[in-house]
N, CA, C and O atoms as CSV, one atom per row, in Angstrom:
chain,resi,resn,atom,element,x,y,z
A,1,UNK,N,N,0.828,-1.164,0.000
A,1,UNK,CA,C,0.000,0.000,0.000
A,1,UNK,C,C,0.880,1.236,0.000
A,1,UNK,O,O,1.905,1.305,0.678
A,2,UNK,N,N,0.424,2.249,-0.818
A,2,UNK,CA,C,1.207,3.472,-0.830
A,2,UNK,C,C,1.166,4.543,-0.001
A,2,UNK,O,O,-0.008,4.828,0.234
A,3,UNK,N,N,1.990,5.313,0.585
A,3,UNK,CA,C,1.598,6.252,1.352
A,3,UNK,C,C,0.358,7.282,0.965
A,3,UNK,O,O,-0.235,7.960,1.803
A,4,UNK,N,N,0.108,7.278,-0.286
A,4,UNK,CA,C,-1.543,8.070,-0.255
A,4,UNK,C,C,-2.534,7.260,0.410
A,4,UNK,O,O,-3.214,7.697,1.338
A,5,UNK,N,N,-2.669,5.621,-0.226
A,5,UNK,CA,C,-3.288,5.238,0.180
A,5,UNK,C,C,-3.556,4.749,1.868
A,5,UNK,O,O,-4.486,4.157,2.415
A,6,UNK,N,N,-2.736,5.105,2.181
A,6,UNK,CA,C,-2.585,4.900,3.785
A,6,UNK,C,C,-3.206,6.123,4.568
A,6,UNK,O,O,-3.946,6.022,5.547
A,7,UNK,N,N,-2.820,7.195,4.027
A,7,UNK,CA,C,-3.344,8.475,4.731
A,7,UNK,C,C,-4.521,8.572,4.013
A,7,UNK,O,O,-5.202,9.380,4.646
A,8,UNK,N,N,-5.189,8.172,2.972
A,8,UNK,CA,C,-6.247,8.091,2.609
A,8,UNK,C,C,-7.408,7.517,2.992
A,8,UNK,O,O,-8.566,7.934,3.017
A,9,UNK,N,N,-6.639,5.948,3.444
A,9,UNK,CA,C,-7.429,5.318,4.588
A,9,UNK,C,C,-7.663,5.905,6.397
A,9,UNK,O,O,-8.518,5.875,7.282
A,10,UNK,N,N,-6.702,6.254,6.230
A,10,UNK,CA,C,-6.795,7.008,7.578
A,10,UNK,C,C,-7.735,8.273,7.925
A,10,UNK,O,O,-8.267,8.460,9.019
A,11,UNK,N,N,-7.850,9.173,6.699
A,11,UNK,CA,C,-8.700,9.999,6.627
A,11,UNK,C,C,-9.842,9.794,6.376
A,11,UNK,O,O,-10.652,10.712,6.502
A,12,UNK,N,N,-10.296,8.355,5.887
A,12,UNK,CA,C,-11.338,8.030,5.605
A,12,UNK,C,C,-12.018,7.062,7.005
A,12,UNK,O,O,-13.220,7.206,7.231
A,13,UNK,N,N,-11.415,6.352,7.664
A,13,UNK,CA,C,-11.566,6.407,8.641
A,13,UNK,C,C,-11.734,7.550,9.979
A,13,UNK,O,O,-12.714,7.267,10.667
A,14,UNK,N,N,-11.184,8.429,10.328
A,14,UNK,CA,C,-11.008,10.041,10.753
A,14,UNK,C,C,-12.416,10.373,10.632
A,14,UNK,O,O,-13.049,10.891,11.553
A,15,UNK,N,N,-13.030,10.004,9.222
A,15,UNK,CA,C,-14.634,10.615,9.013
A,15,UNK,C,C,-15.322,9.768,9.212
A,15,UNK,O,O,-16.445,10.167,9.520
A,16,UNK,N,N,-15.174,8.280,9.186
A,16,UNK,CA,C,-16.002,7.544,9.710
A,16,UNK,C,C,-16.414,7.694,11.242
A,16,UNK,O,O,-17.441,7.779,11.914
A,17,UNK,N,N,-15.274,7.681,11.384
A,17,UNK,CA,C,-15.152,7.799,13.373
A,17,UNK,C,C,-16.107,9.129,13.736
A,17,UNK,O,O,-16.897,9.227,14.675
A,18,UNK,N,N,-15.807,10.084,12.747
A,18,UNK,CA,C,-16.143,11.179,13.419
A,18,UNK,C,C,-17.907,11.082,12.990
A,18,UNK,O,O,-18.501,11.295,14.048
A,19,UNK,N,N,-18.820,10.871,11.986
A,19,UNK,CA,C,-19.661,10.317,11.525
A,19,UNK,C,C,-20.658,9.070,12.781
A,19,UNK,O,O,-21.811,8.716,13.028
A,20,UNK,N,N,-19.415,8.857,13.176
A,20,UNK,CA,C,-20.583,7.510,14.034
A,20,UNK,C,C,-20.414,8.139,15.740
A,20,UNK,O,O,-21.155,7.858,16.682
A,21,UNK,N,N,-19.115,9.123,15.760
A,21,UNK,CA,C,-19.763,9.910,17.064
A,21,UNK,C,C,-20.488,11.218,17.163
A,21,UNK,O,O,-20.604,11.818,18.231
A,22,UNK,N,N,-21.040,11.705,15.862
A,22,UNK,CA,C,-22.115,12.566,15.344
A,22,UNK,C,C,-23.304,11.947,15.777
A,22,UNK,O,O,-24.176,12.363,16.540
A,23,UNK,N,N,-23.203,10.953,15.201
A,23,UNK,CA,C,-24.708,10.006,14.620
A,23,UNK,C,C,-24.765,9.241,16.622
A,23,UNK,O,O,-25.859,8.884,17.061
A,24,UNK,N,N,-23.548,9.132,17.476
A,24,UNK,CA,C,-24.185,9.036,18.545
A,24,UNK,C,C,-24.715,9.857,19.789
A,24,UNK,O,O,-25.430,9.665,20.773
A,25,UNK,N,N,-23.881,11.010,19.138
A,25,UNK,CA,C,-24.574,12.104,19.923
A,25,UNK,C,C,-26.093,12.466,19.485
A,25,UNK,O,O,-26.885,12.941,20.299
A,26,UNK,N,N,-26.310,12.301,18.635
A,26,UNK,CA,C,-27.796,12.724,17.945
A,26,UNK,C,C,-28.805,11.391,18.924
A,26,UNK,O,O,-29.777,11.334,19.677
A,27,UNK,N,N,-28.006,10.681,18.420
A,27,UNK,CA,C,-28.937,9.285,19.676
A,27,UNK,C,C,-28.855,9.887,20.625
A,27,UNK,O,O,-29.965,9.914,21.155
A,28,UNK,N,N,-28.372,10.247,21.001
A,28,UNK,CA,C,-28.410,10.659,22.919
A,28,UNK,C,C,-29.176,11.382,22.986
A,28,UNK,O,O,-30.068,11.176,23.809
A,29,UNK,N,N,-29.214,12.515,22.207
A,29,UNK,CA,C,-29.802,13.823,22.058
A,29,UNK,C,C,-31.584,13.651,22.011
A,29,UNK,O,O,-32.422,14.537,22.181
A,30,UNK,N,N,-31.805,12.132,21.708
A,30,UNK,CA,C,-32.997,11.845,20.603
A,30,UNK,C,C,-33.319,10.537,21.501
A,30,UNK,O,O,-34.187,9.690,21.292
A,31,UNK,N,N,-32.316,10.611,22.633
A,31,UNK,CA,C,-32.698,9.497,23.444
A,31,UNK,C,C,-33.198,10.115,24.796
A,31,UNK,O,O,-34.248,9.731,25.311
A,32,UNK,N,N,-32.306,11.210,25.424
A,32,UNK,CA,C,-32.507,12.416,26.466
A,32,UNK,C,C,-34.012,12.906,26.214
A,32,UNK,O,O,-34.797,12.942,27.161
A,33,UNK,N,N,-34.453,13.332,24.753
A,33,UNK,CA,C,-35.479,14.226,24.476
A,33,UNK,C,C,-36.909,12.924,24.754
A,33,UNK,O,O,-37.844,13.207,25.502
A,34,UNK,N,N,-36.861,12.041,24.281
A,34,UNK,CA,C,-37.944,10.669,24.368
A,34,UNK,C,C,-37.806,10.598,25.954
A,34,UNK,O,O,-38.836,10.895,26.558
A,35,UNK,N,N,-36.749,10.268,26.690
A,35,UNK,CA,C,-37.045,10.049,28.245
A,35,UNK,C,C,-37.597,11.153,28.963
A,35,UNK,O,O,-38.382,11.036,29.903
A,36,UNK,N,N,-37.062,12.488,28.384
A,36,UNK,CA,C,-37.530,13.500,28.934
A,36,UNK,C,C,-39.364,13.678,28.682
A,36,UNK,O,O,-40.078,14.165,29.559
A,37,UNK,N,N,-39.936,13.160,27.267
A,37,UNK,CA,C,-40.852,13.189,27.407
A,37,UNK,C,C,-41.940,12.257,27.975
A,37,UNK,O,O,-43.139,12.364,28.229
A,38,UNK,N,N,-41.072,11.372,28.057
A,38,UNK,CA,C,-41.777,9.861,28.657
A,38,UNK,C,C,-42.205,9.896,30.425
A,38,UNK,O,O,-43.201,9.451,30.994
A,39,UNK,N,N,-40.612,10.850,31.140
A,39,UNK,CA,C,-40.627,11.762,31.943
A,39,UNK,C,C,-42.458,12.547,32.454
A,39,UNK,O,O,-43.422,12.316,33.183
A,40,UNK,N,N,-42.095,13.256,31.736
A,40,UNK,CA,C,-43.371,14.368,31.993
A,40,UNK,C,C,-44.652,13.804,31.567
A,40,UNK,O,O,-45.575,14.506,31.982
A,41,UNK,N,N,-45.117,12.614,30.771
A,41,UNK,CA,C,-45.983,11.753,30.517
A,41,UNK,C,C,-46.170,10.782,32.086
A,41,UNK,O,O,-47.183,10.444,32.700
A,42,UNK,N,N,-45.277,10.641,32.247
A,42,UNK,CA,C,-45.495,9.826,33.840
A,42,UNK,C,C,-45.907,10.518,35.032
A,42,UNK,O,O,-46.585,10.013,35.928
A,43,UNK,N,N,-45.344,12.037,34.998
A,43,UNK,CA,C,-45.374,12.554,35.928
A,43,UNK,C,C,-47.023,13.139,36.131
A,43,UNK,O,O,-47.642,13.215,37.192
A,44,UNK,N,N,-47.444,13.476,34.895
A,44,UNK,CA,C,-48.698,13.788,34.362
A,44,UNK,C,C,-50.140,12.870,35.013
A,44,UNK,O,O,-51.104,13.233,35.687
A,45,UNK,N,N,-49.690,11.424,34.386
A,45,UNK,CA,C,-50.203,10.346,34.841
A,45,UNK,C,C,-50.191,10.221,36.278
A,45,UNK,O,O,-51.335,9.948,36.643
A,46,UNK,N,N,-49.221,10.320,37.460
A,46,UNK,CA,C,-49.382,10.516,38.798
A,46,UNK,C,C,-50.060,11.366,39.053
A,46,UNK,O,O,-50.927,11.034,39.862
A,47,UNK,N,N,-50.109,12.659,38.654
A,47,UNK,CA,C,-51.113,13.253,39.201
A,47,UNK,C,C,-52.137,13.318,38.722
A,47,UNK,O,O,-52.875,14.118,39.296
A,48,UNK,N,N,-52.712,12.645,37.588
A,48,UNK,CA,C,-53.809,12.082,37.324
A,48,UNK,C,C,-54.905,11.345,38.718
A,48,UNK,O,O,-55.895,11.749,39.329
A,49,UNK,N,N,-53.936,9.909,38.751
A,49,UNK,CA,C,-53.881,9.398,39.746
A,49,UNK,C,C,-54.237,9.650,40.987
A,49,UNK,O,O,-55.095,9.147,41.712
A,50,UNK,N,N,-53.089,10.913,41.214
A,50,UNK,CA,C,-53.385,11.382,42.836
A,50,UNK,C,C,-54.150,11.835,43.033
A,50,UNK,O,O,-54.840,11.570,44.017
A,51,UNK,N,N,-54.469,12.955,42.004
A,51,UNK,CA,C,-56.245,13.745,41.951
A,51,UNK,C,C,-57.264,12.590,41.841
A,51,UNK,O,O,-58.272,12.879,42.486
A,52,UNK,N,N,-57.331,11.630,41.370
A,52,UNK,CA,C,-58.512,10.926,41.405
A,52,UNK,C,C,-58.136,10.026,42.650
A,52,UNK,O,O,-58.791,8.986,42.584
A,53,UNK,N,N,-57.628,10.043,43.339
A,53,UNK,CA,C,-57.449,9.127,44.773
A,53,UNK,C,C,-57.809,9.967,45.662
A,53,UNK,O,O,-58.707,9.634,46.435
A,54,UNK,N,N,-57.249,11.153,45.764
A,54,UNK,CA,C,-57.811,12.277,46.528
A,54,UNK,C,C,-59.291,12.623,46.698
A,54,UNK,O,O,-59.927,12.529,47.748
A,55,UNK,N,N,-59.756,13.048,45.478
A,55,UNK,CA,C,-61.495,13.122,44.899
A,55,UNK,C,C,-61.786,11.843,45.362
A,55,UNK,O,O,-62.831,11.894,46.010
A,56,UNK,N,N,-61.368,10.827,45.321
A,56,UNK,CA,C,-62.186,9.168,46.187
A,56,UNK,C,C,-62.064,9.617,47.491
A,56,UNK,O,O,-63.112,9.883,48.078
A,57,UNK,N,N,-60.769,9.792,48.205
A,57,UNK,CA,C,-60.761,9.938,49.627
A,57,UNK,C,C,-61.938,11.113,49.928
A,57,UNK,O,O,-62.881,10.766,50.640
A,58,UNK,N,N,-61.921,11.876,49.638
A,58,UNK,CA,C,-62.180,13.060,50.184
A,58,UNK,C,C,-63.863,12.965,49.792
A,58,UNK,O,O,-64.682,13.792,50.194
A,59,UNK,N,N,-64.146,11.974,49.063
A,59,UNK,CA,C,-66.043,11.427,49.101
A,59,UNK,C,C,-66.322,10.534,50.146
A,59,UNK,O,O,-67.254,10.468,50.948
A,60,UNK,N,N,-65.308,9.858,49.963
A,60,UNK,CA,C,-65.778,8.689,51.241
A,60,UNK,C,C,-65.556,9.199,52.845
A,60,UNK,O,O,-65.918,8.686,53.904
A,61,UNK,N,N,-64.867,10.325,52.578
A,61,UNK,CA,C,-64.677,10.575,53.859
A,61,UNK,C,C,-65.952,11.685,54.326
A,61,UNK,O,O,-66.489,11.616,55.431
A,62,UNK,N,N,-66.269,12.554,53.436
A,62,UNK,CA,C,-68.068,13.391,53.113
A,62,UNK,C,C,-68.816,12.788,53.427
A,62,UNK,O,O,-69.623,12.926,54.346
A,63,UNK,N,N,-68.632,11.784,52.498
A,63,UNK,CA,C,-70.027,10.461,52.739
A,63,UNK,C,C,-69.954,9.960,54.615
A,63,UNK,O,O,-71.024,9.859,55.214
A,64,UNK,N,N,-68.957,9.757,55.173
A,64,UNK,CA,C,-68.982,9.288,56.512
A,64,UNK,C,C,-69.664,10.727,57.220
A,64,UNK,O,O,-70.777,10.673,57.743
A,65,UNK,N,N,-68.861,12.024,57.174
A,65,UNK,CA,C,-69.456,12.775,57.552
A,65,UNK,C,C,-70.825,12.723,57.591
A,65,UNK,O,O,-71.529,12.519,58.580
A,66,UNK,N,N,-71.190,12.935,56.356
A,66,UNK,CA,C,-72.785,13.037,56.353
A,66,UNK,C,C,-73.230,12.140,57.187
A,66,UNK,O,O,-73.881,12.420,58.193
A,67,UNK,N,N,-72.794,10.568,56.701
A,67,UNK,CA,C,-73.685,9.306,57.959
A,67,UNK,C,C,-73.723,10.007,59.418
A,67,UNK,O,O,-74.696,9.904,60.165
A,68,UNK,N,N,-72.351,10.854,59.789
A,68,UNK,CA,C,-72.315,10.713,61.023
A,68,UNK,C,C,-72.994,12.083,61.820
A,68,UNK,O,O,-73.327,12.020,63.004
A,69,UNK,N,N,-73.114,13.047,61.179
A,69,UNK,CA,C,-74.015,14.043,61.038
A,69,UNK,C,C,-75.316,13.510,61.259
A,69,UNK,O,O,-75.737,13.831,62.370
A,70,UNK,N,N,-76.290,12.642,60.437
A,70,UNK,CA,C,-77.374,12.264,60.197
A,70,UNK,C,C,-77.461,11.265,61.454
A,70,UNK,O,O,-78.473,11.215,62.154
A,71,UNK,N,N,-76.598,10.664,61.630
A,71,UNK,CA,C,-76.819,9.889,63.323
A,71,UNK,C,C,-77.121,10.737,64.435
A,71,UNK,O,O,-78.079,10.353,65.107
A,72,UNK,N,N,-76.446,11.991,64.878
A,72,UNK,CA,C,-76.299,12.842,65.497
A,72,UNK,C,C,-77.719,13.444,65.627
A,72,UNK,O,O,-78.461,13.446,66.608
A,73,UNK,N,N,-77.850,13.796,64.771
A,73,UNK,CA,C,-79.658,14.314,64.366
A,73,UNK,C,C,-80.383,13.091,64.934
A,73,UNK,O,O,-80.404,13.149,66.163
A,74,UNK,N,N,-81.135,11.727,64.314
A,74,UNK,CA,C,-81.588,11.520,64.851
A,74,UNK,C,C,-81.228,11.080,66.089
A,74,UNK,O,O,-82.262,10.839,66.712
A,75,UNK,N,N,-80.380,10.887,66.663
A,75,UNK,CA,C,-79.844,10.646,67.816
A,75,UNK,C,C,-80.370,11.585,69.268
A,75,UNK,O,O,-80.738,11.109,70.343
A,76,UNK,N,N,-80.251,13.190,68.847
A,76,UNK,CA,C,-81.218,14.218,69.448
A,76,UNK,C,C,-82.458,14.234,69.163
A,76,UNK,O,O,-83.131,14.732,70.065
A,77,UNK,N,N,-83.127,13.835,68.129
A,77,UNK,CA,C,-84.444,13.851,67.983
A,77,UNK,C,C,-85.214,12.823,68.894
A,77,UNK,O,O,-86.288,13.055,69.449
A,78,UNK,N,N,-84.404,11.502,68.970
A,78,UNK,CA,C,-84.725,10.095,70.089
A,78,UNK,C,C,-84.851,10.792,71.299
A,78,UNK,O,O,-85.881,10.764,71.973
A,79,UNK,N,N,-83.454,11.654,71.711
A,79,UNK,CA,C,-83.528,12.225,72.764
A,79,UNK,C,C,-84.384,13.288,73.428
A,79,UNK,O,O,-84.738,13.335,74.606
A,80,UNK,N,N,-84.716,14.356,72.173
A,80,UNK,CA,C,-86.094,14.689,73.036
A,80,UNK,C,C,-87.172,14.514,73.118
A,80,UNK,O,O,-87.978,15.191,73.757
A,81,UNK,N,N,-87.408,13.399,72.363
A,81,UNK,CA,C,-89.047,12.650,72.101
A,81,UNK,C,C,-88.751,11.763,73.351
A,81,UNK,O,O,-89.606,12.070,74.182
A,82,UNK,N,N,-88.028,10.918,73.799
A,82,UNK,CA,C,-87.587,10.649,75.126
A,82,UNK,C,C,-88.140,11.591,76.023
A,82,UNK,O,O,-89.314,11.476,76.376
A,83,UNK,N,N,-87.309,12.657,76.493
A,83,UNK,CA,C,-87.158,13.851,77.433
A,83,UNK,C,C,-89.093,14.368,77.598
A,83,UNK,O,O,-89.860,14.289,78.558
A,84,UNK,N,N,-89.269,14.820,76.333
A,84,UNK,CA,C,-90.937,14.776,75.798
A,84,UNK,C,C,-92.158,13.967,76.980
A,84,UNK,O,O,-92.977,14.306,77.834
A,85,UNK,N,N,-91.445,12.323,76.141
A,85,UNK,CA,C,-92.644,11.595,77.064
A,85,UNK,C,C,-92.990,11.572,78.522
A,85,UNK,O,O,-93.997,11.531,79.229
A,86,UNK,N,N,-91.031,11.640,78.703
A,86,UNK,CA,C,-90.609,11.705,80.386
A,86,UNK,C,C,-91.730,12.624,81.152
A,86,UNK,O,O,-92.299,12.291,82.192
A,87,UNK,N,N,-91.915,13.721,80.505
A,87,UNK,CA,C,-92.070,15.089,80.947
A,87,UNK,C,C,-93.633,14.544,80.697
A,87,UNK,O,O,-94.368,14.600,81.683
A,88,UNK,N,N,-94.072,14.137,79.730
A,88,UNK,CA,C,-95.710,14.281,79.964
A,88,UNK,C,C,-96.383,13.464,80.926
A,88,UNK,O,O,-97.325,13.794,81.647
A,89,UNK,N,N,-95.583,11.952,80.832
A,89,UNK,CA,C,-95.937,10.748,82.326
A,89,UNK,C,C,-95.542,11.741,83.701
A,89,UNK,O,O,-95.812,11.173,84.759
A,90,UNK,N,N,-95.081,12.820,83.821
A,90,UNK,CA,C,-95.148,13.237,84.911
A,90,UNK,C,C,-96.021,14.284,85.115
A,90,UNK,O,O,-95.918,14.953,86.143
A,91,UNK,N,N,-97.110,14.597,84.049
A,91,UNK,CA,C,-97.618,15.722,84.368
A,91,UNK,C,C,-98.645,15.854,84.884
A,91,UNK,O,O,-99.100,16.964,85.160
A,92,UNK,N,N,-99.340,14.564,85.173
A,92,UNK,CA,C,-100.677,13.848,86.101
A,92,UNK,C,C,-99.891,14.292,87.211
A,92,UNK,O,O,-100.448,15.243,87.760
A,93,UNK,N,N,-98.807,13.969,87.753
A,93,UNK,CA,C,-97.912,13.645,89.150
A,93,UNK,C,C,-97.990,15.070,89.449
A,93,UNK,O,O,-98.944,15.322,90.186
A,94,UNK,N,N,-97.337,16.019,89.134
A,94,UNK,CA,C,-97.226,17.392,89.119
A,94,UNK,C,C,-98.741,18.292,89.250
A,94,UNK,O,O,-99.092,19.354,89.763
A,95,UNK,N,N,-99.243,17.431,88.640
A,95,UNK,CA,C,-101.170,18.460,88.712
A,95,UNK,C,C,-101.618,18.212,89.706
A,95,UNK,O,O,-102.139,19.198,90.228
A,96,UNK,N,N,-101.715,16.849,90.573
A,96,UNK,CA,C,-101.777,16.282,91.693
A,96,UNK,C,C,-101.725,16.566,92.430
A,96,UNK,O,O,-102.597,16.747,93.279
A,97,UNK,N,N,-99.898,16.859,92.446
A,97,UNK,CA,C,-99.135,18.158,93.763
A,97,UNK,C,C,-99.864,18.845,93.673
A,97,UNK,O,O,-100.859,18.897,94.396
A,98,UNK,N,N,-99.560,19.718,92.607
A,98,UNK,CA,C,-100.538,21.182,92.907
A,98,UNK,C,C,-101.216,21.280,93.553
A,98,UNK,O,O,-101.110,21.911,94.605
A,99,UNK,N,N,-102.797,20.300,92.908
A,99,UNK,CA,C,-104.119,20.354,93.372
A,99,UNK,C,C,-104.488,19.850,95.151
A,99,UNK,O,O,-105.445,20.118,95.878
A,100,UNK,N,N,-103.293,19.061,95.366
A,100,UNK,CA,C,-103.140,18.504,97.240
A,100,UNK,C,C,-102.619,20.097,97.389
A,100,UNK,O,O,-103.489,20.856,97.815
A,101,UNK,N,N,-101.284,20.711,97.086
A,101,UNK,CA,C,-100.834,22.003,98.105
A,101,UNK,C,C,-102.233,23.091,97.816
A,101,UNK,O,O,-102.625,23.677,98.825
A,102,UNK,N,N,-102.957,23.370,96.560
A,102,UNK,CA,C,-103.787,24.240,96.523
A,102,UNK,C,C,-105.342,24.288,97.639
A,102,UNK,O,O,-105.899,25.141,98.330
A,103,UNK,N,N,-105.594,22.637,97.243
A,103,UNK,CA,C,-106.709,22.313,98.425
A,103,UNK,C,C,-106.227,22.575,100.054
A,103,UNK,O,O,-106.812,23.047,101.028
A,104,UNK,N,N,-105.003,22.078,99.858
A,104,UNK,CA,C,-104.060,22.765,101.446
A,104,UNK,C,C,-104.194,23.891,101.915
A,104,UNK,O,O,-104.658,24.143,103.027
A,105,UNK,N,N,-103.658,24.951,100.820
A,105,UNK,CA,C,-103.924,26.424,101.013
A,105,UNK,C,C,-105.228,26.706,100.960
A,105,UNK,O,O,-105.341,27.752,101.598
A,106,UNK,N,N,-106.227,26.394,100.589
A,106,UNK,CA,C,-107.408,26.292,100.736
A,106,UNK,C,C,-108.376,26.030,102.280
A,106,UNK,O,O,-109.288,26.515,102.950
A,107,UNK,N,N,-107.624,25.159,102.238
A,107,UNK,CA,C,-108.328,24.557,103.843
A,107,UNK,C,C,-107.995,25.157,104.905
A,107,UNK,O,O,-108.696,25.449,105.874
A,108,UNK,N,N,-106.620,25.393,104.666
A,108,UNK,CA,C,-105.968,26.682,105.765
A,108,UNK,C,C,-106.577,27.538,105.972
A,108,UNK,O,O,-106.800,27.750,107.164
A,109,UNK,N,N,-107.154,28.459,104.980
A,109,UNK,CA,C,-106.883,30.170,104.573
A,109,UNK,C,C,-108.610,29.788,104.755
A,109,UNK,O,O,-109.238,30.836,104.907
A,110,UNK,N,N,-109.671,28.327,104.779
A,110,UNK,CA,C,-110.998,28.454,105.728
A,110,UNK,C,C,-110.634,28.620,106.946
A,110,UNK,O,O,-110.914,29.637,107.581
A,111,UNK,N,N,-109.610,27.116,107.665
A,111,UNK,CA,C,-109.594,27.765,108.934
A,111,UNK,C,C,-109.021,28.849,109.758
A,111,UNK,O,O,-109.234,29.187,110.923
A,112,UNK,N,N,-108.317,29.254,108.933
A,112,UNK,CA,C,-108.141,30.796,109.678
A,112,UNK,C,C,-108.580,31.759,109.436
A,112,UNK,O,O,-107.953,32.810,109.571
A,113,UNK,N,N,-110.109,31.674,108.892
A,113,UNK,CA,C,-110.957,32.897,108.935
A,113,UNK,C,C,-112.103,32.414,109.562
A,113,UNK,O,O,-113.119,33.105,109.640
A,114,UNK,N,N,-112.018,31.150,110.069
A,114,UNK,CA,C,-113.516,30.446,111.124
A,114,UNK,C,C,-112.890,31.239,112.455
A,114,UNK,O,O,-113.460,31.164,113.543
């Protein structure tokens, strides 16, 4: 082989080399840009996710509220329909009193004007 052809090969190699670390920087470049978007596609998707886990939590946890709200209610309503009856079974008892201390004051307030 002749010395052209030697530095010829060499230069032709020189551009190959330099050609296939072009062509791998462009991969990188084209590999960086796909992860990067694959990246922000995922990240997207989590908070997809988290918002709709959140919006679940935050119903089921409303929804308990409300149950436990709505217990509460009728829970006081038992209680003064309770309190209610209590109060009316005693109101024979109470008229009773009265009507014994009133006939009392009554009977008195004859004999101390006989």
């Amino acid at each position: 082989m002749s010395e052209s052809e030697i530095l010829e090969g060499i230069k032709q190699a020189e551009s190959d080399a330099k050609a296939m670390v072009e062509q791998a920087h462009a991969t990188a470049r084209k590999a960086v840009a796909d992860a990067r978007v694959e990246a922000r596609e995922i990240v997207n998707s989590a908070e997809v996710r988290a918002r709709d886990h959140a919006d679940q939590l935050i119903d089921t946890e409303r929804k308990k509220v409300l149950a436990d709200r709505q217990s509460i209610i009728d829970q006081g309503y038992a209680d003064s329909e309770a309190m209610k009856d209590a109060a009316s079974g005693r109101i024979n008892t109470a008229v009773d009193i009265l009507l014994v201390e009133f006939e009392r004051a009554i009977h008195a307030k004859a004999e101390a004007d006989e």
